[in-house]
N, C-alpha and C positions, 0 to 999 in steps of 0.2 A: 246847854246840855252837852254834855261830852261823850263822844266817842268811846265804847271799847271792843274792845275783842280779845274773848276769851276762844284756847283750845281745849278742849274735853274729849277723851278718847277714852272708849268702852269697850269691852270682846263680846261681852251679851248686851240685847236689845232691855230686857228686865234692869241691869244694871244701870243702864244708862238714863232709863226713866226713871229711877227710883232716887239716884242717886244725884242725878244733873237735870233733866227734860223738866221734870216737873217742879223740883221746888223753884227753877230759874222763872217759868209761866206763871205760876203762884206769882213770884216776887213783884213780876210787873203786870198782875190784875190791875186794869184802870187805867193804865198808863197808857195815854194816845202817844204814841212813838213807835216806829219801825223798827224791827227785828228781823233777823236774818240766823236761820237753822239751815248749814250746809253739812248733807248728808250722801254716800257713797250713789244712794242710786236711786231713782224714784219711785220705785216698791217701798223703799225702807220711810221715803218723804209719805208716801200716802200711808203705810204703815202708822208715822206716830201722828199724822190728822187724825186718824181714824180711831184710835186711842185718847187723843186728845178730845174726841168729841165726845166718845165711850164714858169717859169720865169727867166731862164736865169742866175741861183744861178751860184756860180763857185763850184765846188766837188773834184776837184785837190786832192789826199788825205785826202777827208775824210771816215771815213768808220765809218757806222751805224749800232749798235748791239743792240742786246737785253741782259740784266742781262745777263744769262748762257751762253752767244755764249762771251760776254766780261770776264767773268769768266774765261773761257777756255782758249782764246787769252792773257790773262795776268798773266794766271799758266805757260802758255809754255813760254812768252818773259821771265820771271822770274825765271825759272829754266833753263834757256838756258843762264844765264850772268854767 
């Protein structure tokens, strides 16, 4: 399995779930693999849990950071190989 990373930038919260959030969760219903949604600030992270669970997203690994809480999580996986 390989690595990616995608950027996605949105100016409204609607847009970016219509457009990017959700068909990306759709795509890897099922898929036991880790995900990472870095988002400005942890209102806008519990924001789309909270949406995501409204509607029945799947969340199966994913996990929602903000910049420094992703900073930190990818100093330690990266000093840890």
């Amino acid at each position: 399995m390989g690595n990616s990373i995608e950027l996605h930038l949105a100016r409204q919260a609607d847009t970016a779930w219509t457009a990017v959030v959700r068909p990306w969760l759709e795509a890897g219903r099922g898929r036991l693999e880790r995900a990472y949604v870095v988002v400005p600030t942890r209102g806008q992270a519990h924001a789309l849990k909270q949406r995501c669970l409204a509607e029945g997203a799947p969340l199966l690994g994913v996990e929602f950071l903000t910049p420094g809480l992703a900073r930190q999580k990818w100093l330690a996986l990266a000093s840890a190989e």
